[in-house]
C-alpha positions in Angstrom: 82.1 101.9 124.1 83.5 98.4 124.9 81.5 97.2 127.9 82.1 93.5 129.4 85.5 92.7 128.6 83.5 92.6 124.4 85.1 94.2 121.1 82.2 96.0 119.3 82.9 95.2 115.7 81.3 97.1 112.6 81.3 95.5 109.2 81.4 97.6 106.1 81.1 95.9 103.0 79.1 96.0 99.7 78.6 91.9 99.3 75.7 91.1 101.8 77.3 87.4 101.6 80.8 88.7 103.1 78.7 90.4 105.7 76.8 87.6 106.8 79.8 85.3 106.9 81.9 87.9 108.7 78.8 87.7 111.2 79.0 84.4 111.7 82.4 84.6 112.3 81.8 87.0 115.0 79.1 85.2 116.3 81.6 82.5 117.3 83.9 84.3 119.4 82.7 85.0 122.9 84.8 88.8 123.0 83.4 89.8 120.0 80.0 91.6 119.6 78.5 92.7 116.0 77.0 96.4 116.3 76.6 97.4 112.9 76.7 96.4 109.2 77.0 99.3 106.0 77.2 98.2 102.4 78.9 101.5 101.3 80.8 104.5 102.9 77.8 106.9 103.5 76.1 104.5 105.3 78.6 103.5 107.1 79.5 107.1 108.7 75.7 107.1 109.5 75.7 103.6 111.1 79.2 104.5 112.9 77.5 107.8 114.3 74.5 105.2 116.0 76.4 102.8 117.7 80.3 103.7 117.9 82.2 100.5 117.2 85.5 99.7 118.7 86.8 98.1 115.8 86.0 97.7 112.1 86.1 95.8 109.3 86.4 97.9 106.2 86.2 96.4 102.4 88.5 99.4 100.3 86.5 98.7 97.0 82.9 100.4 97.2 80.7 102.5 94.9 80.7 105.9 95.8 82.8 106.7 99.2 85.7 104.1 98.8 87.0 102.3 102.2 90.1 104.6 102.1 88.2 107.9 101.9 85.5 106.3 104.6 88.2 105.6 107.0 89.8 109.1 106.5 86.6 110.8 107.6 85.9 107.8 110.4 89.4 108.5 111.9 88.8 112.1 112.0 85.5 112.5 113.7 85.5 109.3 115.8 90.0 108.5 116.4 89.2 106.0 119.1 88.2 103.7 116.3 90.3 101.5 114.9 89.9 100.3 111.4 91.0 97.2 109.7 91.3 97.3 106.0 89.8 94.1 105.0 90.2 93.5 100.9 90.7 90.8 98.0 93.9 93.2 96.5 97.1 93.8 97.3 97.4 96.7 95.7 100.6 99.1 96.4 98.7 101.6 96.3 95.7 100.2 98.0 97.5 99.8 101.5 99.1 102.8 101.2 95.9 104.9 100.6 94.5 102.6 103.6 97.5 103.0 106.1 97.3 106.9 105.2 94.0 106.8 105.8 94.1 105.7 109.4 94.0 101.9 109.0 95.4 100.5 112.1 95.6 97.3 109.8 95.2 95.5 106.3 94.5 92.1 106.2 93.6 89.7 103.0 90.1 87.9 102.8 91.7 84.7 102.8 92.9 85.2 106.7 92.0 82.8 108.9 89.5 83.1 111.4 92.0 82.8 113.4 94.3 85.5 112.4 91.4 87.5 112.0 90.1 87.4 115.5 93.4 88.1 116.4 94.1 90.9 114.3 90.9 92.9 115.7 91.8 92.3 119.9 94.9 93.6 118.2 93.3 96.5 116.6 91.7 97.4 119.6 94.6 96.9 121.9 96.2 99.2 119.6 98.9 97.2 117.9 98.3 97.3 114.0 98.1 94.2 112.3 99.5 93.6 108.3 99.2 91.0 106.0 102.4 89.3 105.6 101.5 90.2 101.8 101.0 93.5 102.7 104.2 93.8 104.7 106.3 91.9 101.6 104.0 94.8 98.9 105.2 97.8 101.2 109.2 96.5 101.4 109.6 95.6 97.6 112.0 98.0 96.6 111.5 99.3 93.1 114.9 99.3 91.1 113.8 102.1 89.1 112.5 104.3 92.2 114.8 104.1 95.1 113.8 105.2 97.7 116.0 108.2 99.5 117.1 107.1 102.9 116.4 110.1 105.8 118.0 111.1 108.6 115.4 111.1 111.0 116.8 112.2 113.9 115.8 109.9 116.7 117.1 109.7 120.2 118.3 106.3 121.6 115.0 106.1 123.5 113.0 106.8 121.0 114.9 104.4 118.6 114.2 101.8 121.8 110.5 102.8 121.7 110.5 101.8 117.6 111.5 98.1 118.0 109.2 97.4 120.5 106.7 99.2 118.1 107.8 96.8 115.7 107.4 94.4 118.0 103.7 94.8 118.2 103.7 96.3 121.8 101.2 99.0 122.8 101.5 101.6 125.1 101.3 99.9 127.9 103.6 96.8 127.2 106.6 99.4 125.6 105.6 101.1 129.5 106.6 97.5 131.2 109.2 96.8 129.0 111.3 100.1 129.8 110.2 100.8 133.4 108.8 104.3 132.5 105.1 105.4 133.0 102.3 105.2 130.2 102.2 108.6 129.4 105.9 108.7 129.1 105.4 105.6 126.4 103.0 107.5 125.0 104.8 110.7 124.5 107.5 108.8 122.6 105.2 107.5 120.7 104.1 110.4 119.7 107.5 111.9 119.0 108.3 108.9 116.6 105.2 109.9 114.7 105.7 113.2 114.1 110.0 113.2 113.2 108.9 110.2 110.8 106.3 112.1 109.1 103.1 109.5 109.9 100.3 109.5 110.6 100.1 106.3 112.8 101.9 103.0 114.1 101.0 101.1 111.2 102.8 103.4 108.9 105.2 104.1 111.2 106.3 100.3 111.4 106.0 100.2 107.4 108.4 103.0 107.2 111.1 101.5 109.8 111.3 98.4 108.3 111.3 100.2 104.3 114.0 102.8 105.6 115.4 99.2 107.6 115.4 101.7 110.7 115.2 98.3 112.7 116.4 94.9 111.3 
């Protein structure tokens, strides 16, 4: 999909002015390229299916198909998407539906264009990429529902691989970092996935840091 060195970024949103000033935004950065817009989730699998983004931009509140249930069947048909949640709340329940989902990220509309350009080469490098406020929502332990600590059962390598997840290293970096090959990384990776019970890094980052599996 990504040809040139360019990100191929979809928009989904049902406010044609967030569109058009997420466009400009994109317009502005040389790596970025603008494929597709959808104001609601049905259009947005139809526009997905024409021109296969990279990575997008996904509000959470629409009528009809809501940006959790539209990245759900994204993830499934298409998984070498990756999907930002991009929202005004802050929701508990929000990011969690989002992270379960598939969102490789959630960020607030009041990120900088900065941060936001980052988060999507981070997205598509496959490191997720949360909100500070959505980090601090997903930690808050609730006095009145503590949550059970598990015994997960991870090996020391695999406990290695979950920092550098932390971290924000992909595949490739957690490769470098402990001199084994890609697919090894990857394998781990995969492992860490499936004894925690997630669905992807994203979650599985949330769920170290909750469990304080890593400091």
């Amino acid at each position: 999909m990504t040809t040139n060195n360019t990100i191929r970024v979809m928009l989904v949103d049902d406010h044609d002015m967030v569109r058009r000033g997420l466009a400009t935004f994109l317009m502005a950065e040389s790596d970025l390229t603008l494929v597709g817009e959808a104001a609601d989730g049905f259009e947005a699998l139809e526009v997905c299916a024409q021109v296969e983004p990279d990575v997008i931009l996904m509000d959470l509140i629409m009528p009809g198909m809501d940006g959790a249930e539209t990245t759900r069947a994204i993830r499934q048909r298409w998984p070498e998407i990756q999907v930002i949640a991009l929202t005004s709340f802050q929701e508990k329940q929000l990011i969690r539906d989002a992270l379960e989902a598939g969102a490789i990220g959630y960020l607030l509309k009041n990120v900088t264009v900065e941060e936001l350009a980052a988060a999507i080469r981070s997205a598509h490098a496959g490191q997720s990429a949360l909100a500070p406020e959505a980090i601090q929502v997903l930690l808050l332990d609730d006095a009145k529902n503590v949550e059970e600590v598990h015994d997960y059962q991870l090996t020391n390598r695999e406990m290695e691989v979950l920092v550098l997840l932390v971290e924000g290293l992909n595949n490739r970096q957690i490769a470098e970092r402990l001199f084994v090959s890609r697919s090894t990384a990857k394998a781990h990776v995969s492992h860490i996935l499936e004894k925690l019970d997630v669905s992807n890094r994203a979650e599985a980052i949330t769920l170290a840091l909750r469990q304080k599996l890593v400091s």
